[in-house]
C-alpha positions in Angstrom: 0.0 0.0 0.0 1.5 3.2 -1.0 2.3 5.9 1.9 0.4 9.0 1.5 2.5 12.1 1.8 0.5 15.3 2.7 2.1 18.8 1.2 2.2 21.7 3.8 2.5 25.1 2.3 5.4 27.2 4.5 5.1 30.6 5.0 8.6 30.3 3.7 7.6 29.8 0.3 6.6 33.4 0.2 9.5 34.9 1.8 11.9 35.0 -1.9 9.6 36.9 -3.7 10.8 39.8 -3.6 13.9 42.0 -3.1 15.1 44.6 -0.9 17.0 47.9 -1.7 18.6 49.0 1.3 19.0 53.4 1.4 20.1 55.6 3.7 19.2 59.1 3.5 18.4 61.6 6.0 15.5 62.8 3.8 12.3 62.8 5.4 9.5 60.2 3.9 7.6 62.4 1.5 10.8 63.7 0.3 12.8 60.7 -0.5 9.6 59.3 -1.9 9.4 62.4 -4.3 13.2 62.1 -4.6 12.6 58.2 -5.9 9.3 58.9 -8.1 11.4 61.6 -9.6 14.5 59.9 -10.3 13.4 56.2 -10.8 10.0 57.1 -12.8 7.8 55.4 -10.1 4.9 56.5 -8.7 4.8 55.9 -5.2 2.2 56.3 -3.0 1.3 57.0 1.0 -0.9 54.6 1.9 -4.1 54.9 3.3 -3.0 53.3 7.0 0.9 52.8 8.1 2.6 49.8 8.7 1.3 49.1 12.5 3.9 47.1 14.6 2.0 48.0 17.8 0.0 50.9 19.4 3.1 52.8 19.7 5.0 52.1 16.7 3.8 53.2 13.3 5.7 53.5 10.2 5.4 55.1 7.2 4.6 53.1 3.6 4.3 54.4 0.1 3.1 51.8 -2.7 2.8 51.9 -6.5 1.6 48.9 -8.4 3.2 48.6 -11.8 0.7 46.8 -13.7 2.3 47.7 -17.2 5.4 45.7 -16.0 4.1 43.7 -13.2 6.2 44.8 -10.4 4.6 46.3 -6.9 6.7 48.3 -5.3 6.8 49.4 -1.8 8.7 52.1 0.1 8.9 51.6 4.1 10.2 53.7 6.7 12.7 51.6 9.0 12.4 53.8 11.4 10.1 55.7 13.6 9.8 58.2 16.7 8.4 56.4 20.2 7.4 58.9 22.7 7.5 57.5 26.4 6.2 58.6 29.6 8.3 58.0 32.8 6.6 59.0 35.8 8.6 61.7 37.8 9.1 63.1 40.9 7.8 65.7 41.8 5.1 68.3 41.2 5.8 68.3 37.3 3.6 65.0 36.0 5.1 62.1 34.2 8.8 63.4 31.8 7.8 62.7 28.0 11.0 61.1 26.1 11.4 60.5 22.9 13.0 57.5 20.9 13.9 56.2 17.5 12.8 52.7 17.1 13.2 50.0 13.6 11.2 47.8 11.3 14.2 45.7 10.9 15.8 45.8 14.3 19.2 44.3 12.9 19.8 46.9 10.0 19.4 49.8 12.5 21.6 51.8 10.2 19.1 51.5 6.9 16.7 54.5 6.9 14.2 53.1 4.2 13.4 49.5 2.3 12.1 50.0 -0.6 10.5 46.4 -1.5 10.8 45.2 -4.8 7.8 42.5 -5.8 9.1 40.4 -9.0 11.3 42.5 -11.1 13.5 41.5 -13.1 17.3 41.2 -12.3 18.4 44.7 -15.0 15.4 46.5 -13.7 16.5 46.0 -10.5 19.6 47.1 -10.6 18.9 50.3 -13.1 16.9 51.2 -10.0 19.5 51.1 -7.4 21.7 53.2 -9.9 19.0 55.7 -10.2 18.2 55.6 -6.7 22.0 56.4 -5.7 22.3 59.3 -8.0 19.7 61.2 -6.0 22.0 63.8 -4.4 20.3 63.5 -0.3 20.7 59.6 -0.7 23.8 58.3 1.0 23.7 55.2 -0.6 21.6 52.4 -2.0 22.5 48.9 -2.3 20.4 45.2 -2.4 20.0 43.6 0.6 20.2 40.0 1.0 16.9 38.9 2.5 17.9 35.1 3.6 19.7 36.5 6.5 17.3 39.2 7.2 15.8 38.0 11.4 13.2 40.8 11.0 12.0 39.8 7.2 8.3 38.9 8.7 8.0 42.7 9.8 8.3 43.9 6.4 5.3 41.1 4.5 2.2 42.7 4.7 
């Protein structure tokens, strides 16, 4: 009698599909995002609702479905202000400090991901060209996702 083998579909499975550009800029969101739509010939986005990690963390994502080409692309903010309230001492209520906190806790020093959904291998590198010749951006480069711990944080 022949075994019967059941097929689970992983969560994995999804997790190669697309590819990451790393950048570091100092631009703020709408800027960059302008920056990239100029530069690249995208049309990115905001979205309707952030990226929503918890109550307190929120960060910022910009979206432009290709159709023409098939590619979706997806700018995210790695990082985003956390304001917390210590109690104090005293007669002056609770301090108020302020934070930075990441998407991608272990790429600290990336400032945006923009997410690259099926393109192809010369598209995606005329990108990163384009994308590094935008004079605010520091620098641009793919990022390897098999290593990335925090990869989850950025499939939504």
């Amino acid at each position: 009698m022949g075994m019967l083998t059941t097929h689970k579909i992983s969560a994995d499975l999804y997790d190669d599909c697309f590819s990451l550009i790393a950048i570091h800029s100092n631009l703020e969101d709408h800027a960059i995002t302008y920056a990239i739509n100029s530069g690249c010939g995208l049309y990115l986005k905001r979205m309707k609702k952030d990226l929503h990690l918890d109550e307190n963390k929120s960060f910022s994502v910009f979206d432009w479905d290709d159709e023409i080409n098939d590619v979706y692309w997806t700018l995210i903010s790695n990082k985003c202000e956390v304001e917390e309230e210590t109690p104090s001492v005293g007669l002056f209520g609770n301090n108020i400090s302020r934070r930075t906190d990441h998407l991608v806790k272990e790429r600290k020093e990336v400032d945006y991901f923009l997410k690259v959904d099926t393109a192809d291998e010369a598209v995606f590198s005329q990108k990163i060209k384009a994308i590094n010749k935008i004079s605010k951006v520091i620098t641009a480069y793919p990022l390897d996702t098999q290593n990335l711990k925090s990869k989850r944080n950025l499939i939504f």
